[in-house]
N, C-alpha and C positions, 0 to 999 in steps of 0.2 A: 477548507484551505488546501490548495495543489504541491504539489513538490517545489512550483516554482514560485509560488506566492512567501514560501519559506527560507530560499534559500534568498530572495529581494528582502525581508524582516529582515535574517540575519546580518545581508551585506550592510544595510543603515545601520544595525545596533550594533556591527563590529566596525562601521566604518573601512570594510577593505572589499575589493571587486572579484579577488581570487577566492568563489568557494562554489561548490559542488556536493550535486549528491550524488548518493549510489541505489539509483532507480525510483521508483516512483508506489505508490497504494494505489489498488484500486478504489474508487470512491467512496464503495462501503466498510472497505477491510479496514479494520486496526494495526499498527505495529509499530516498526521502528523505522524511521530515517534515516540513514545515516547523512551526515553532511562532513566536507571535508575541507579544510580549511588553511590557506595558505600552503604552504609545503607541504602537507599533509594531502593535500590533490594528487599526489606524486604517487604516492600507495592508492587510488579509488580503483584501477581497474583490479588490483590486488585482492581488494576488498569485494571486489563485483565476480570474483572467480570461485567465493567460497561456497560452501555447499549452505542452501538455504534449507531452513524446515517451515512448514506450513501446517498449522492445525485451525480444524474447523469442523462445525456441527451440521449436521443437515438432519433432512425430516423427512422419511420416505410416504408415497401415498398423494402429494399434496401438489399441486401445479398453480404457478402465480402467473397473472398478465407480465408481469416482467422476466420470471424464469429468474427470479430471484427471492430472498425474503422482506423486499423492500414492497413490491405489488402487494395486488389483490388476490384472495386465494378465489380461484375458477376454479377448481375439480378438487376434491377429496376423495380418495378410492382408501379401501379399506388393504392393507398392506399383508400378503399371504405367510403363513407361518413356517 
């Protein structure tokens, strides 16, 4: 589901045209949406200036056809101490 598939849900189940978010996922990441909602649009770029944090796992050693961990693992190298 895309950022903008959600904020169309939301517009029908709140019944109102006025809603927004504050940015988008990339396709595999997890996290939060903000959406912003009538008056409440008024504060999004406010919202969009705060300091984000991002955490995330990686695996060194390992290379996928997509350069992601969604591919196929192509190369495993053994990782130097």
């Amino acid at each position: 589901m895309t950022s903008h598939d959600v904020v169309a849900l939301t517009r029908r189940q709140l019944q109102t045209k006025k809603i927004g978010h504050c940015g988008t996922l990339d396709p595999i990441a997890t996290g939060l949406l903000l959406l912003t909602v009538g008056r409440g649009t008024k504060v999004q770029d406010l919202l969009m200036s705060e300091d984000k944090e991002y955490v995330g796992t990686f695996v060194l050693g390992v290379t996928t056809d997509t350069q992601d961990r969604e591919g196929e693992v192509i190369q495993q190298r053994p990782v130097p101490a």
